[in-house]
C-alpha positions in Angstrom: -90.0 51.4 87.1 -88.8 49.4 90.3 -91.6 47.8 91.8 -91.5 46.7 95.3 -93.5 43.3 96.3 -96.8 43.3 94.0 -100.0 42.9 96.0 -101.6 41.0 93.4 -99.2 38.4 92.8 -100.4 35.0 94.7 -99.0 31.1 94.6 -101.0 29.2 92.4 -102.3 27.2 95.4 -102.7 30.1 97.9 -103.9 27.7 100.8 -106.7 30.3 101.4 -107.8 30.3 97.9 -108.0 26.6 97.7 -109.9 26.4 101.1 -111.8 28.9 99.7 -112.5 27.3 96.4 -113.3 23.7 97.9 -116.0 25.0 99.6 -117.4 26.8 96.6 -117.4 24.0 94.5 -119.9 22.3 96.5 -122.2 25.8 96.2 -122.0 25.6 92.2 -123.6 22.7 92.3 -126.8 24.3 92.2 -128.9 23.5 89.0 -129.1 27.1 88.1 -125.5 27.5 88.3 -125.1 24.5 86.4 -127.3 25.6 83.6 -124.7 27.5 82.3 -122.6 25.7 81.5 -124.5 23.1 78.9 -121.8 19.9 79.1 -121.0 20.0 83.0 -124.9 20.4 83.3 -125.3 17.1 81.8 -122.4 15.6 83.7 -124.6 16.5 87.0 -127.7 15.1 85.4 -125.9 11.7 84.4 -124.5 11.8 88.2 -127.7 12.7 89.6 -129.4 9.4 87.7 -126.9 7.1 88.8 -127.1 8.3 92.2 -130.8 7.4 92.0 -130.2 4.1 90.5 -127.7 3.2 93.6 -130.5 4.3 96.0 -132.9 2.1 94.2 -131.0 -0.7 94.5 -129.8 -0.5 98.2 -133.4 -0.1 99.1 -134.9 -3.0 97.2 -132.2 -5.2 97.1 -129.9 -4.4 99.8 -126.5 -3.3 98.4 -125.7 -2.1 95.0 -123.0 -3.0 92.4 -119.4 -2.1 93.3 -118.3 -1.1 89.5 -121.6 1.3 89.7 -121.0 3.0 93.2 -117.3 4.0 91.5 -119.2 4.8 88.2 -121.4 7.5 90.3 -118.3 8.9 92.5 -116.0 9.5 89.8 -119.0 10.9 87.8 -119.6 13.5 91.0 -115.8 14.0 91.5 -116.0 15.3 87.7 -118.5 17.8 87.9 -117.0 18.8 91.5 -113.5 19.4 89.9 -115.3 21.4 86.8 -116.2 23.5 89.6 -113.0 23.5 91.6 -111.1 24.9 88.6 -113.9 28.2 88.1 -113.6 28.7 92.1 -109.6 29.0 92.0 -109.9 31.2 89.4 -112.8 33.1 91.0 -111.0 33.1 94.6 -107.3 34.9 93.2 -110.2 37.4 92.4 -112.1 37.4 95.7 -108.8 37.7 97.4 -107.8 40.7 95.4 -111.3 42.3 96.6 -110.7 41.6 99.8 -107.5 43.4 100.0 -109.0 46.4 98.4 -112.0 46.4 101.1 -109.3 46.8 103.4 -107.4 49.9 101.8 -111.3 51.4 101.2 -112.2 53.0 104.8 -114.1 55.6 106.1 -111.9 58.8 106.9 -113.2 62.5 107.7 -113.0 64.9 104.8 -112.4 68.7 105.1 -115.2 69.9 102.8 -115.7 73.4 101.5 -119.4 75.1 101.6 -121.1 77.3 100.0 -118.7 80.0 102.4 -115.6 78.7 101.9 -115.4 77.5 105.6 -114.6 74.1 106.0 -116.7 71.4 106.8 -115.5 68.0 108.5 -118.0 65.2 107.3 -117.5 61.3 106.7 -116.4 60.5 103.4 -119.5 58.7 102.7 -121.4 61.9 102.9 -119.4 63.3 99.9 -121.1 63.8 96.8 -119.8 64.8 92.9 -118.9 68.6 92.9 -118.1 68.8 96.7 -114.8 70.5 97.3 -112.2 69.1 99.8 -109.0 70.1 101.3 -106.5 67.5 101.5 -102.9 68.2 103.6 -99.8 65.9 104.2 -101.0 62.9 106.3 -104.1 62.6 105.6 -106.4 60.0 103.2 -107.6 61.2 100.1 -111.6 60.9 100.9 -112.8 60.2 97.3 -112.3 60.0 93.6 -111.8 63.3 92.1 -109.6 65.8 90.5 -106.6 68.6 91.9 -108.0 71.9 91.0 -105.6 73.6 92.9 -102.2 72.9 94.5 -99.3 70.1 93.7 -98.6 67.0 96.3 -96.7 63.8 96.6 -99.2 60.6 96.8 -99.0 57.2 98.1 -100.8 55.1 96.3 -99.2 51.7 97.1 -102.6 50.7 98.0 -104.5 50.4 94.7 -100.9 50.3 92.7 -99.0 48.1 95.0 -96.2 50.4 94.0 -93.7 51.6 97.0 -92.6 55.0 95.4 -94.6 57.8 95.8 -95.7 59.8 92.6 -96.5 63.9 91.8 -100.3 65.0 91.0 -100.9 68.2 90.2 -103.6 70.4 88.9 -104.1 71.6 85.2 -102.6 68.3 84.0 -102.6 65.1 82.9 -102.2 64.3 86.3 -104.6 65.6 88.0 -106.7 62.7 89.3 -106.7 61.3 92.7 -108.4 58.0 94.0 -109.6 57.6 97.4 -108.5 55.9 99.6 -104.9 57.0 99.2 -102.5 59.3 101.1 -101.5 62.5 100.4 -97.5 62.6 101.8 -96.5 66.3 100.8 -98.3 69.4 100.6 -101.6 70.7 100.7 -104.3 70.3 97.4 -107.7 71.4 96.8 -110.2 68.6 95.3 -113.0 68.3 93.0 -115.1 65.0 93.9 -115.6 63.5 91.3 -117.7 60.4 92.8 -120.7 59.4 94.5 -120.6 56.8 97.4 -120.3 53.4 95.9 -119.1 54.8 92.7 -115.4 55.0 93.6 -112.8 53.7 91.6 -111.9 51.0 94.2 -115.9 50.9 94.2 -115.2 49.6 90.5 -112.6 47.7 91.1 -114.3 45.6 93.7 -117.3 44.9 91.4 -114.5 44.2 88.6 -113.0 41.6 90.2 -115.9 40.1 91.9 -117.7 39.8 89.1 -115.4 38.1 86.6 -117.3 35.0 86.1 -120.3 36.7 84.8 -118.6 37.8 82.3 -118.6 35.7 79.1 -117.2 37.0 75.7 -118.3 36.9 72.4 -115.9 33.9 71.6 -116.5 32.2 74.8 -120.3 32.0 74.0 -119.6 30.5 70.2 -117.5 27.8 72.1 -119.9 27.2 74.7 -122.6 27.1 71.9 -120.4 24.4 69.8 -120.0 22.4 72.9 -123.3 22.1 73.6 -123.8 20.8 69.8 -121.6 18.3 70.1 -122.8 17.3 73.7 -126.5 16.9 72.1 -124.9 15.3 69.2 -123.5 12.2 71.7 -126.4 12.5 73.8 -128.3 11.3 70.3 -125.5 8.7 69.5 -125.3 7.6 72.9 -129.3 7.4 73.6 -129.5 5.1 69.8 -126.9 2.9 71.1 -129.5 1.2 73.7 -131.8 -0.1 70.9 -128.7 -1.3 68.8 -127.3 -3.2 71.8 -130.8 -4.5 72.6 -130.9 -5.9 68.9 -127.4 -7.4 69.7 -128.0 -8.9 72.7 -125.8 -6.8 74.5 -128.0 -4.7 76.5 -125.8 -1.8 78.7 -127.0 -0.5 82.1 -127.4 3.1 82.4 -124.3 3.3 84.4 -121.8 2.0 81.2 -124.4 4.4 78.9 -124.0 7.3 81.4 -120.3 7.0 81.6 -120.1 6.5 77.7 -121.7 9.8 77.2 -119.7 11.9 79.2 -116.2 10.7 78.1 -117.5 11.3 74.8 -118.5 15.4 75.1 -115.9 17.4 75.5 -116.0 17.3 79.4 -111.8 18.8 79.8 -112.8 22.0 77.9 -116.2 22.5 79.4 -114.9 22.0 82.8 -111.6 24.5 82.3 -113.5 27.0 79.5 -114.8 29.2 82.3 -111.6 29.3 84.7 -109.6 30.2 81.2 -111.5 33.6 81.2 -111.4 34.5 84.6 -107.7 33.3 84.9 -107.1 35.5 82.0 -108.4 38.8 83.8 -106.6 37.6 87.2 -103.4 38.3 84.7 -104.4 41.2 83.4 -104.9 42.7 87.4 -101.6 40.7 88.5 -99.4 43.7 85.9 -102.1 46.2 87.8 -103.9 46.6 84.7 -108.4 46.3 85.4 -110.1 45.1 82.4 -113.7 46.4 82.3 -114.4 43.6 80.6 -113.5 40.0 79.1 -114.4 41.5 75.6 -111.7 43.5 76.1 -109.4 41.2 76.8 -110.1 39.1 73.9 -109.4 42.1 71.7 -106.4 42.9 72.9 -105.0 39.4 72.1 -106.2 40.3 67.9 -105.3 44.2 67.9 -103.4 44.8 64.7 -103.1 48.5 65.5 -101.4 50.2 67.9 -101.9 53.8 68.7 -99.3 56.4 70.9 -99.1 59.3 72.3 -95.8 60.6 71.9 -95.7 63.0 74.9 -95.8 61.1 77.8 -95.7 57.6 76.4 -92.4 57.0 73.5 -91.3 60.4 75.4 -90.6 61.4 79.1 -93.1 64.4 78.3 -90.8 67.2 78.8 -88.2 68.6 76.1 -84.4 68.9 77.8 -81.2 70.5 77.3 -78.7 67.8 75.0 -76.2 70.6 73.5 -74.6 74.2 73.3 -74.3 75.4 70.3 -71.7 78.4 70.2 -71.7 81.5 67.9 -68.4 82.3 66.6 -65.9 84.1 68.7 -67.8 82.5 71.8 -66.7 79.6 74.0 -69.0 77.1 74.9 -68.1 77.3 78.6 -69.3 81.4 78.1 -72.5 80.0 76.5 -73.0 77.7 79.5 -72.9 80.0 82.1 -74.9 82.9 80.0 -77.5 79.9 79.8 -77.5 78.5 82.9 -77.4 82.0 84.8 -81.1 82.8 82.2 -82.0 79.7 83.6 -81.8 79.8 88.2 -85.2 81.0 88.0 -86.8 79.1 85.2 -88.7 76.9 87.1 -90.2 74.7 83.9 -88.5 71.3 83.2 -86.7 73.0 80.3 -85.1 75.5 82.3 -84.4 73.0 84.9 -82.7 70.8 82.4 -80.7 73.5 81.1 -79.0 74.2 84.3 -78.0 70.5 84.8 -76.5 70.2 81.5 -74.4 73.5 82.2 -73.1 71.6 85.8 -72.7 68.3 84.5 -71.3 69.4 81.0 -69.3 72.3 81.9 -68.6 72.2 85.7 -70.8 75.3 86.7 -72.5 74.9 89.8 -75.5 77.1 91.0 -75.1 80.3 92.0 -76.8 81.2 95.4 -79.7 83.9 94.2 -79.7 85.6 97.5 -76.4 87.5 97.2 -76.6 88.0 93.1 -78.7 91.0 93.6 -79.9 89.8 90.4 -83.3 90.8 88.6 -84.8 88.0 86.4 -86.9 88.5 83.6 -90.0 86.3 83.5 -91.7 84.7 80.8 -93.9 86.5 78.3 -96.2 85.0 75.6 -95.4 88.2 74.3 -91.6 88.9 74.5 -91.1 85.0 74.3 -88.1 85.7 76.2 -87.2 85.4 79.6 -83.2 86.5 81.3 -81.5 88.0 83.7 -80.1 91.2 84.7 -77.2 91.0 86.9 -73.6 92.5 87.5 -74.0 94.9 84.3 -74.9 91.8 82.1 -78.7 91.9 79.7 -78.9 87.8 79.5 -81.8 86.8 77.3 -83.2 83.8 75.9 -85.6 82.5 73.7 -87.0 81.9 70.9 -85.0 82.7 67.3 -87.3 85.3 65.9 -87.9 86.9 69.3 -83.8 87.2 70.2 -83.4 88.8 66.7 -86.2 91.1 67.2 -84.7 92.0 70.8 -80.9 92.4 69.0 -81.8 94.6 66.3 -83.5 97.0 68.8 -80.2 97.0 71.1 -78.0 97.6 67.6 -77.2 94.1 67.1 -78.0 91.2 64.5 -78.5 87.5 64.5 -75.0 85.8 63.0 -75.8 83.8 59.8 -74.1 80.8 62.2 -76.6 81.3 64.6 -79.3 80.9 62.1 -77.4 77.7 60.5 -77.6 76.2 64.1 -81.7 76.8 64.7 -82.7 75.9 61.1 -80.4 72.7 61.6 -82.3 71.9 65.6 -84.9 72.2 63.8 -84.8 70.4 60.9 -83.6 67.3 63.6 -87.2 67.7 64.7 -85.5 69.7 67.8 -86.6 73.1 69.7 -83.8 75.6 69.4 -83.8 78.4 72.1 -80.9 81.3 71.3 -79.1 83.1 73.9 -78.2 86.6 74.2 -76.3 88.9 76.1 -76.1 92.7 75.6 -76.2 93.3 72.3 -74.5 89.9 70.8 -75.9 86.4 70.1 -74.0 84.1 72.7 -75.2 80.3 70.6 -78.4 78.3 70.6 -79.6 75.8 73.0 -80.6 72.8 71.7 -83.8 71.3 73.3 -85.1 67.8 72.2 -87.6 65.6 73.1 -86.1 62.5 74.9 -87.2 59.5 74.1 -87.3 56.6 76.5 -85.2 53.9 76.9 -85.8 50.5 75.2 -88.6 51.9 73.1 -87.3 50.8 70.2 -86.8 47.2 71.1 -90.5 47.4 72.5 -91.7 48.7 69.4 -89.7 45.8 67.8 -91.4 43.5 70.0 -95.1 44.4 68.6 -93.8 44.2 65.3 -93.0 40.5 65.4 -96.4 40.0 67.0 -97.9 41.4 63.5 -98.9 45.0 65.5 -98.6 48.2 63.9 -97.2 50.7 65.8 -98.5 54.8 64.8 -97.0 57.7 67.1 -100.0 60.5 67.7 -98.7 63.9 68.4 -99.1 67.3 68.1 -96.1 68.5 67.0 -95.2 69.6 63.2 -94.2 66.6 60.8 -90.4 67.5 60.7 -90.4 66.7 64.9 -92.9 64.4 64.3 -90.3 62.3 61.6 -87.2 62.7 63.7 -89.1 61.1 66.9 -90.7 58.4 64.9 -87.5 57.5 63.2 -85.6 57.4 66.7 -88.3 55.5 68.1 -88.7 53.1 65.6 -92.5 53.4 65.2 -94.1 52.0 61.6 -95.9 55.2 60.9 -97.1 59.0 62.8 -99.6 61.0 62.6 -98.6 65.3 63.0 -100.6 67.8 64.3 -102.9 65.3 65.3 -106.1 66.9 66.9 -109.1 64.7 68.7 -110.9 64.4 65.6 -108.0 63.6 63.7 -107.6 60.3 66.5 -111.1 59.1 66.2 -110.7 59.3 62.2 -107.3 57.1 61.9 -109.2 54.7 64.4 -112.5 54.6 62.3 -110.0 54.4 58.9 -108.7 51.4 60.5 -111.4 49.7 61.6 -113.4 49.8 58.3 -110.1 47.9 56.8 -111.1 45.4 59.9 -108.5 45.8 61.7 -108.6 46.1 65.9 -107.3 49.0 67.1 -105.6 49.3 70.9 -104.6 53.4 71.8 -103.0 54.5 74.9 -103.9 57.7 76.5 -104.2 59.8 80.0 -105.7 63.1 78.9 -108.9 64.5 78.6 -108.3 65.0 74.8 -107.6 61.3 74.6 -110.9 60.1 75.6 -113.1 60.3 72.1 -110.4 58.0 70.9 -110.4 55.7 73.7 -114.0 55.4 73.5 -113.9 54.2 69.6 -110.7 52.1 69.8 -111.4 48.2 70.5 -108.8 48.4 73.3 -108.8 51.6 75.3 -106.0 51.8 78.1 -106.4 55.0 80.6 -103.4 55.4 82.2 -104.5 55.8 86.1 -102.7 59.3 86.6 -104.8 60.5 83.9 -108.3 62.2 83.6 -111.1 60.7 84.9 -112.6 61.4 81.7 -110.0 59.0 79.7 -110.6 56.7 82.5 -114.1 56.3 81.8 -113.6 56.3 78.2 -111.1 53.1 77.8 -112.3 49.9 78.5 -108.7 49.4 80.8 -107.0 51.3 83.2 -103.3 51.1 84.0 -102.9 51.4 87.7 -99.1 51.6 86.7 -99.4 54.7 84.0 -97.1 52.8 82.0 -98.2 53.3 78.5 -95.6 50.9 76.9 -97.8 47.8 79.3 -100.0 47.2 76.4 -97.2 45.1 75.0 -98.0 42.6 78.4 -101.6 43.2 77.6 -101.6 41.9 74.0 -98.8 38.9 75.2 -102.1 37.8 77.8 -104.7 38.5 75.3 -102.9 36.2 72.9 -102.5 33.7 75.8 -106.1 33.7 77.4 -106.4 33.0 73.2 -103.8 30.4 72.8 -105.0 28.8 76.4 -108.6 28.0 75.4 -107.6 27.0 71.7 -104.8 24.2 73.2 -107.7 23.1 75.8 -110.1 22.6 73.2 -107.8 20.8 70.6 -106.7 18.8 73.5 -110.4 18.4 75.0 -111.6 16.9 71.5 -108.5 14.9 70.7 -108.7 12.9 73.9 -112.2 11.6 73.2 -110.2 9.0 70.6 -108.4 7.1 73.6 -111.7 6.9 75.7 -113.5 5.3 72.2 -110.5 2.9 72.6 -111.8 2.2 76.1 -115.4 1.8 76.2 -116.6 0.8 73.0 -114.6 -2.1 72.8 -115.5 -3.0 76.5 -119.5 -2.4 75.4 -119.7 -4.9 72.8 -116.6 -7.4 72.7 -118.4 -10.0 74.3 -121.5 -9.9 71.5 -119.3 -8.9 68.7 -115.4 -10.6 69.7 -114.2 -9.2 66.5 -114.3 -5.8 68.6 -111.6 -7.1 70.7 -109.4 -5.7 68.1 -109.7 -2.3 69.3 -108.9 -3.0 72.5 -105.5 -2.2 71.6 -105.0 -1.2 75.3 -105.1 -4.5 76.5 -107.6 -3.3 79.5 -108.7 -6.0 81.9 -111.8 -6.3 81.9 -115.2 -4.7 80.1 -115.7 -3.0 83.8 -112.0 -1.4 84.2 -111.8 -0.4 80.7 -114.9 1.8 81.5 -114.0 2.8 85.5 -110.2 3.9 83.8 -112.0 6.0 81.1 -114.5 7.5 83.6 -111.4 8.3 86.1 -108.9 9.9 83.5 -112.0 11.7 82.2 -112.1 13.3 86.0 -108.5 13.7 86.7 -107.3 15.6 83.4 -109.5 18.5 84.3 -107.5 18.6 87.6 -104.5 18.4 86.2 -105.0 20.9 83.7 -105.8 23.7 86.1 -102.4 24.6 86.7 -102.1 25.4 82.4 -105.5 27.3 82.3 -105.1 29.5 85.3 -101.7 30.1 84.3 -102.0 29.9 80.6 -100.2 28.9 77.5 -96.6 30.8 77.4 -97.0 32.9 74.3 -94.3 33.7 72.0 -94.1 35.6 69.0 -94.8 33.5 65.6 -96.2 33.2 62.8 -100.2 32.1 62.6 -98.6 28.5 60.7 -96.1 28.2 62.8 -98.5 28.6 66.3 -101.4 26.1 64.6 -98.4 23.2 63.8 -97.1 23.4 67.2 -100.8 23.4 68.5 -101.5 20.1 66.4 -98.6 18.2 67.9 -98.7 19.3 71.4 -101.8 19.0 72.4 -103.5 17.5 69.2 -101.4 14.6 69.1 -100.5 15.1 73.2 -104.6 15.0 73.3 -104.4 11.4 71.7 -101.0 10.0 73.0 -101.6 10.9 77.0 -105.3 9.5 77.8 -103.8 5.8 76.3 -101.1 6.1 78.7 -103.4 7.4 81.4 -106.4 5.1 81.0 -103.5 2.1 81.0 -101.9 3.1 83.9 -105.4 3.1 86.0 -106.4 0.5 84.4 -103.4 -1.2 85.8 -103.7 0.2 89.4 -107.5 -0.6 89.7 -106.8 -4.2 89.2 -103.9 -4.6 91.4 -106.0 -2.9 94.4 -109.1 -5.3 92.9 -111.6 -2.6 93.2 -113.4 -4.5 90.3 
């Protein structure tokens, strides 16, 4: 699908993000914000010593060391770029928010009462169950669904998409969101919302409230990270009495700055922004993820569960072939067909009257002047025709067209048979057509699958995903779609009970399991799967079943929401190797500069070659704040992820940013090293 401009898509540094951001890094500074996250907390509390010791000594003795008013800066800058990187990655957000506050407005709805006259109230006084009359022009006052009628909808405002696209009632498609504009037609609406319960409602809060939301794996890391941070904090604290024995006593300035080179500061400061940043993905393909858990998941699924109407197909079977009886020319077929066809309004029919113009040259015949009577539909007959000119055109099903031939004095050709048994056995739908008392050939109808499904399916395959087609249909239609699909596996005459069962089957062999769905049916099974996506056109019970909703309706999009699972994933696992590999350089640094004077055979490990005791520590303490800025770019914008095996993905890991983790901070601390003593700052 073309898209025009997305809505969602912003620069990395969006001036008013960062604006925005700069300013909210000086809010989080609160203690209580602080608190949760253990390492950065300790940063502040090492900052806020320092800070005391520097006031201590300008009041008693009149000025204060110039290596320990750096210390205590860099040491603030450090926790105030922590918090820069959460606030860019809470501000793309914000800013999405913001835009949807302004598509959200208050607009007058046409309600029905009790009467059937209509009512014109504010949208805000709607509530679930209310019924609302909606014509071209106007804004959709609330969620709900079409119980009567058929429009065309903007909805560029939630979607960011330009086109306009069909809802209908008795469908899949029968949901509406506020908020948008109806563009065509009139249609009758079931709120399906309370004020403040909308989906943009939901979307607002979504978004807003991404950095409250912390996943199960997120926690683990944040609980390991505040191990190892106590775990220093004890090394650090025991150093003091060893120095003291050695004659080497530190100041709480070289101890301070020691202890938070040593815990994993990089990953502590960029752990939260990864998550958000990972979610700000997720919205920037118009997919909302109800929550980070989900997001995770989707970057482990193993499973992957279709609908085949709809999603691997374009939902509706058309007209591919002719299939003449003998004696019969396929140009007489065609126009037999297409003239049983002008007032088939169904996508089949439709279908069927294109393939007779494009195929065979026949163009539309004007109704008016045919005098023509057509035969409708009947569950019963299962036929429907036309009656014009002297000529009895039916057309249907096999059995039924035999049954109507043998009453007229006529019989079903063996050829004809060969043809529907052979449709059928392709896993097509074979619909025979008649006229008089002769079988004219069969129509062959198929279900058409979509294009580059097979490639995508290929795609999820090398990630190590499964891919099972859920249908309806009988397992010989059910085979040939799989087969020209290129799915793994199907599952026929699938039922909602027979969903929920593969997914629990699944699942016991502890496996995740992501399904795709937009109907009502669908919802059980988007409930129990790991990773539900609703498509947005859907139900608003499938909606609230999944634990993500497609603004797009693009079923084949989990294949971008597994690629940015994997990356939030791959993002926080580079960081953290990084993050603890780094820590190597910075021993380099500041142990050496600690004790070299008491113990010279230390000097060895100064293999740096820093100045002096004092810029060997400044340069640590520096690096230690700039590599979280630097790394904001990579976590808001994440690892790129490609397809590879688990080996393959932990070697690259381990020399990128394992080794990358030890090689950089030595060039880094050098380099300011270097620069701090040519400007003599110590």
């Amino acid at each position: 699908m073309a898209k025009s401009k997305n809505t969602h898509q912003r620069s990395l540094w969006d001036a008013q993000i960062t604006q925005r951001a700069l300013v909210d890094s000086l809010r989080k500074l609160s203690p209580w914000n602080m608190m949760k996250n253990p390492v950065m907390f300790v940063v502040e509390i090492g900052s806020v010593i320092t800070s005391l010791l520097l006031v201590r000594d300008f009041r008693f003795h009149g000025a204060a060391s110039r290596f320990d008013l750096q210390i205590t800066l860099w040491l603030w800058f450090t926790v105030l770029f922590a918090n820069f990187a959460e606030a860019m990655a809470e501000g793309r957000g914000k800013a999405q928010a913001d835009a949807l506050r302004r598509a959200k407005s208050e607009t007058m709805a046409n309600r029905l009462n009790e009467k059937g006259v209509i009512v014109q109230l504010p949208s805000s006084k709607l509530r679930s169950g209310d019924i609302v009359i909606v014509s071209a022009g106007e804004m959709i006052p609330g969620d709900g669904e079409i119980i009567d009628g058929v429009a065309s909808v903007d909805e560029s405002a939630i979607t960011g998409e330009s086109a306009p696209v069909i809802r209908e009632s008795g469908g899949d498609r029968s949901a509406v969101t506020g908020g948008t504009r109806v563009l065509s037609d009139q249609i009758k609406i079931r709120i399906t919302s309370n004020p403040g319960e909308t989906f943009i409602d939901k979307m607002i809060a979504l978004v807003e409230g991404a950095e409250r939301q912390k996943t199960p794996n997120e926690i683990a890391l944040n609980i390991l990270l505040a191990g190892l941070t106590i775990i220093f904090l004890l090394a650090v604290v025991t150093l003091q009495p060893i120095a003291i024995y050695s004659h080497s006593p530190q100041t709480v300035f070289v101890l301070v700055s020691l202890l938070v080179c040593l815990i994993p500061t990089t990953i502590g400061g960029l752990l939260s922004a990864i998550g958000i940043a990972g979610m700000d993905r997720l919205v920037q393909h118009n997919v909302l993820a109800m929550s980070g858990r989900a997001v995770e998941a989707a970057g482990d699924v193993n499973t992957l569960l279709l609908d085949k109407t709809g999603t691997i197909t374009f939902g509706n079977r058309q007209a591919t072939e002719f299939l003449a009886a003998p004696g019969v020319s396929k140009d007489q077929l065609a126009d037999a067909a297409q003239l049983s066809s002008l007032a088939d309004e169904t996508p089949e029919g439709r279908s069927i009257v294109v393939l007779a113009k494009e195929t065979y040259g026949l163009r539309g015949r004007d109704l008016a002047t045919m005098h023509a009577e057509f035969v409708p539909f009947s569950a019963t007959t299962r036929m429907s025709g036309i009656n014009v000119d002297g000529r009895t055109i039916r057309k249907g099903a096999a059995e039924s067209i035999a049954a109507y031939l043998q009453a007229s004095g006529g019989i079903l050709a063996d050829e004809v048979r060969s043809d529907v048994e052979g449709i059928a056995r392709s896993g097509g739908t074979p619909l025979v057509v008649a006229e008089n008392n002769r079988a004219l050939g069969v129509i062959h109808l198929k279900d058409i699958v979509k294009g580059g499904m097979r490639e995508r399916f290929a795609q999820l395959r090398a990630m190590g995903i499964r891919t099972i087609m859920i249908t309806g249909d009988n397992p010989l239609t059910a085979a040939a779609i799989a087969r020209e699909a290129g799915v793994d596996d199907f599952l026929a005459e699938a039922k909602p009970k027979d969903k929920m069962d593969l997914i629990r089957r699944e699942q016991a062999e502890g496996k995740l399991v992501a399904m795709t769905g937009d109907g009502t049916n669908d919802a059980p099974a988007l409930a129990q799967a790991d990773v539900g996506v609703a498509m947005n056109t859907g139900t608003q019970a499938a909606k609230e079943a999944g634990n993500m909703v497609d603004l797009d309706s693009n079923p084949t999009k989990l294949i971008e929401i597994v690629e940015i699972g994997k990356q939030l994933l791959m993002t926080r696992g580079a960081l953290t190797t990084f993050s603890i590999a780094n820590d190597v350089a910075k021993y380099f640094a500041i142990i050496p500069a600690m004790f070299a004077a008491t113990f010279p055979v230390l000097a060895a490990l100064n293999i740096m070659h820093l100045r002096t005791p004092q810029s060997a520590i400044l340069s640590a303490v520096i690096f230690n704040a700039l590599i979280i800025v630097a790394l904001i770019p990579l976590a808001l914008r994440g690892v790129k992820y490609r397809p590879m095996n688990a080996e393959v993905l932990l070697r690259n890991n381990l020399l990128l940013y394992g080794l990358g983790g030890i090689v950089l901070p030595f060039l880094g601390i050098k380099l300011i090293d270097m620069a701090i003593t040519a400007m003599h700052l110590i």
